[in-house]
C-alpha positions as CSV (number, residue, x, y, z in Angstrom):
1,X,-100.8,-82.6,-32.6
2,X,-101.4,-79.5,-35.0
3,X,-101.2,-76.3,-33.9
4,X,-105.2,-75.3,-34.8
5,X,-106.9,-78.1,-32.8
6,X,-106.2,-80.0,-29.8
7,X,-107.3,-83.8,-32.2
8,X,-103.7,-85.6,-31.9
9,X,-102.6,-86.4,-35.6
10,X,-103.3,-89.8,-37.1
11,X,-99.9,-90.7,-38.1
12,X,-98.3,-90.2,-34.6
13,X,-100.9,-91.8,-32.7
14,X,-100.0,-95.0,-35.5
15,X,-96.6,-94.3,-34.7
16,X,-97.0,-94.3,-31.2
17,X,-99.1,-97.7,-31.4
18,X,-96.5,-99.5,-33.7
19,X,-94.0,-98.5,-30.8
20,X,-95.8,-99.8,-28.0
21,X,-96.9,-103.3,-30.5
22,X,-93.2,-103.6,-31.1
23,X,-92.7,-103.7,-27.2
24,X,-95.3,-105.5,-26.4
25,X,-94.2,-107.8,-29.3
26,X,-90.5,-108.1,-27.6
27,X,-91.5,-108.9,-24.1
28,X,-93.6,-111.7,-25.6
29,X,-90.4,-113.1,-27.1
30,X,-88.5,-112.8,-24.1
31,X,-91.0,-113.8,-22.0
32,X,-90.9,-117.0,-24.2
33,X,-86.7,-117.6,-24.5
34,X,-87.0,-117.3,-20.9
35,X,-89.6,-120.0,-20.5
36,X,-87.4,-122.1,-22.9
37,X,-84.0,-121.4,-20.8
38,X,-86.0,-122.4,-17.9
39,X,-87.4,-125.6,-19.0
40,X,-83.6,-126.5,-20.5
41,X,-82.8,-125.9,-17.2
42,X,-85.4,-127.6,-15.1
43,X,-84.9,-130.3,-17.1
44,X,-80.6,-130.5,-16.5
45,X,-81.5,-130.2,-13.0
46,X,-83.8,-133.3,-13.1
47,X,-81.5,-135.2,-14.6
48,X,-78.7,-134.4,-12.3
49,X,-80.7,-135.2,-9.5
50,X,-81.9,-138.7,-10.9
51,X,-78.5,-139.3,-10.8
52,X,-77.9,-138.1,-7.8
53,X,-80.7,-140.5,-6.8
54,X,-79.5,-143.6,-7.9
55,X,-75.9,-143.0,-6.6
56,X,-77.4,-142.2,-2.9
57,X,-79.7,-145.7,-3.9
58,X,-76.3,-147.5,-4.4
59,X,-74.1,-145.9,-1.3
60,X,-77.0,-147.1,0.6
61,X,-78.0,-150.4,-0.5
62,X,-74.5,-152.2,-1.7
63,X,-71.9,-153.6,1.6
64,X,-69.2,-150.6,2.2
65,X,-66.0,-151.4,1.8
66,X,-67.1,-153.9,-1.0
67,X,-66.7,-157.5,0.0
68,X,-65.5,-158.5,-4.0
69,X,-62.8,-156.3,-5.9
70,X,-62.1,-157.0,-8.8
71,X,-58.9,-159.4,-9.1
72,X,-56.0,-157.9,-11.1
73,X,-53.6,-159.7,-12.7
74,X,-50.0,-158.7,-10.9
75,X,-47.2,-157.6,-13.2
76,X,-44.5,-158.8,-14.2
77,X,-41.1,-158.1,-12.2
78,X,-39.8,-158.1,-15.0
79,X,-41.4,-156.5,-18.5
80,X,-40.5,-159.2,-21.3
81,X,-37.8,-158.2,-23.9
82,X,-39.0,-158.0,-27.5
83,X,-37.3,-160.8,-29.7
84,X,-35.1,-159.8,-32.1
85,X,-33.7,-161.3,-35.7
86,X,-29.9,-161.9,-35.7
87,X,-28.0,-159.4,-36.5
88,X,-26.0,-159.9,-39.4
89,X,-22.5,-158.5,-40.0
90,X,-21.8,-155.7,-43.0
91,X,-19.5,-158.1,-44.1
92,X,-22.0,-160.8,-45.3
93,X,-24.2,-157.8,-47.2
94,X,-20.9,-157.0,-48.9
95,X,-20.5,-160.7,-50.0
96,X,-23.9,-161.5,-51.0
């Protein structure tokens, strides 16, 4: 405002407009990043509990304990020795 008139001054009341568009501006954008965060999450959460879903759907639908496990093979006492070449003497390198 000037000091002759009470009529507020054009270029602070544009001023003071540009302020409150750049804050109205930046809640828009949050508003928006948290409406993407949220569907990210709503849709992690979904997935989770399809999975959930279908794990409850096999606890409750398949025989507990199971009547088939898978059959191993058993093994060996013994692990099996690698074969090995002769071993020749230093001797026949020095003759040959």
């Amino acid at each position: 405002m000037t000091a002759t008139n009470d009529a507020p001054d054009p270029r602070t009341t544009a001023t003071a407009e540009d302020r409150w568009q750049h804050i109205e501006d930046r809640l828009t954008a949050i508003e928006r990043r948290i409406r993407d965060h949220s569907s990210a999450a709503i849709t992690t959460i979904d997935a989770c509990l399809a999975r959930l879903d279908a794990l409850r759907h096999n606890l409750a639908h398949r025989p507990w304990p199971p009547q088939s496990s898978p059959t191993r093979a058993d093994p060996p006492s013994v692990p099996p020795q690698p074969t090995r070449a002769p071993a020749e003497s230093p001797a026949a390198h020095a003759r040959g």
